[in-house]
ZATI-953534 format. One record per atom (N, C-alpha, C, O): z, y, x. Coordinates in steps of 0.1 Angstrom, whole numbers, plus 5000, padded with zeros to 4 digits. Example, Ala and Ser with C-alpha at 12.3 -4.5 7.8 and 13.67 -1.06 7.14 Angstrom:
2
507849435132 507849555123 507849675132 508549675142 507149785128 507149895137 507950005129 508050115134 
END
This chain:
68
863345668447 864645708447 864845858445 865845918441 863745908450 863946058445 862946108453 862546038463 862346278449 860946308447 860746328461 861846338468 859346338468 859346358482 859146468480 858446508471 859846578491 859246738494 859546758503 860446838506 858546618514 858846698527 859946708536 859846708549 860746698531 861546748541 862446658553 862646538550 862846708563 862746608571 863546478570 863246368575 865146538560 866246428555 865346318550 865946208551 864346308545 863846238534 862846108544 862246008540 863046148557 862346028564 863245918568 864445948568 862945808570 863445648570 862845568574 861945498569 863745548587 862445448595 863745278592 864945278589 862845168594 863545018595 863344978604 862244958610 864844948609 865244868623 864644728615 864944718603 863944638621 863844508616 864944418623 865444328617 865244428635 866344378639 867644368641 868144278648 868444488632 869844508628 869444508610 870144498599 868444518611 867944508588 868944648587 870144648583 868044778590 869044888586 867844978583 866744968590 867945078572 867645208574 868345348579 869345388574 867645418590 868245508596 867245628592 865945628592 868145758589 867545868585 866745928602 867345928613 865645968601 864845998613 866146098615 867046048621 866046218610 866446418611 868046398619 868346448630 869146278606 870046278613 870846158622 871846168629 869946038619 870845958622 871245858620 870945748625 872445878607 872645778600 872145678590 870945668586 873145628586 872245498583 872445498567 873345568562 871245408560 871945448546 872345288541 871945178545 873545338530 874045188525 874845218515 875245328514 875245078505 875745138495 877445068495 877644958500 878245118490 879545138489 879844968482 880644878487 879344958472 879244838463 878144778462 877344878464 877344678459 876344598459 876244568441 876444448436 876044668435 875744618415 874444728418 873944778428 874244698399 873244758394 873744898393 874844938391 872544948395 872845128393 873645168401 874145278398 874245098420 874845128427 874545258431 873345268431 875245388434 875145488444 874345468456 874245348460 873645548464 873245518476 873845628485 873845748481 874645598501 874745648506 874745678523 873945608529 875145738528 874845798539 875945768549 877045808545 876045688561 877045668570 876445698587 875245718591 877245688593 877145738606 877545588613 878445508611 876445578621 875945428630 877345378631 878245458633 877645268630 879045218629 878745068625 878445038613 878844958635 879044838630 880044798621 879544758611 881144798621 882144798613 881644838600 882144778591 881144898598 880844998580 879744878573 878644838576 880944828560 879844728549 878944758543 878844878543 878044718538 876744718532 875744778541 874844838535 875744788552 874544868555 873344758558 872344828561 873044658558 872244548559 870944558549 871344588537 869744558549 869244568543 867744458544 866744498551 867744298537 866344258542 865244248530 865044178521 864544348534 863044308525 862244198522 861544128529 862544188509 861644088500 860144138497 860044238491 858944048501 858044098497 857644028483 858043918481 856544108471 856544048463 855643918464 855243888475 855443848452 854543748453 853243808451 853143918445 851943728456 850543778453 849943818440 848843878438 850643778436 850643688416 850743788413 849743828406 851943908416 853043988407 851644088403 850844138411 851944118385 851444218381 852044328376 853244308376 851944458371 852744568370 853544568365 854144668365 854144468357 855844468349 856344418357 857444388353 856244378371 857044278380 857144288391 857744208398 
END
């Protein structure tokens, strides 16, 4: 999503049990506004109420080779 340098915004830990990413440095949580292709990604402040913040990881299949 964009280059690592370090810095501390750029860490991201997963709650597995609310399915959220929360920025370590500040806090919030990240999520996106709309759910398409090429959606924005953004930044919200802990808030049940606030949509898309849900996030559950799919892992790939064993199979999958580098186009996939």
């Amino acid at each position: 999503m964009y280059k690592d340098l370090g810095m501390p915004n750029q860490h991201w830990l997963y709650n597995s049990v609310h399915k959220t990413w929360i920025n370590e440095h500040s806090g919030d949580i990240i999520g996106l506004e709309d759910f398409n292709f090429d959606a924005n990604v953004h930044t919200y402040v802990k808030d049940d109420d606030t949509p898309n913040l849900k996030w559950a990881i799919e892992y790939c299949e064993d199979d999958h080779d580098h186009l996939h």
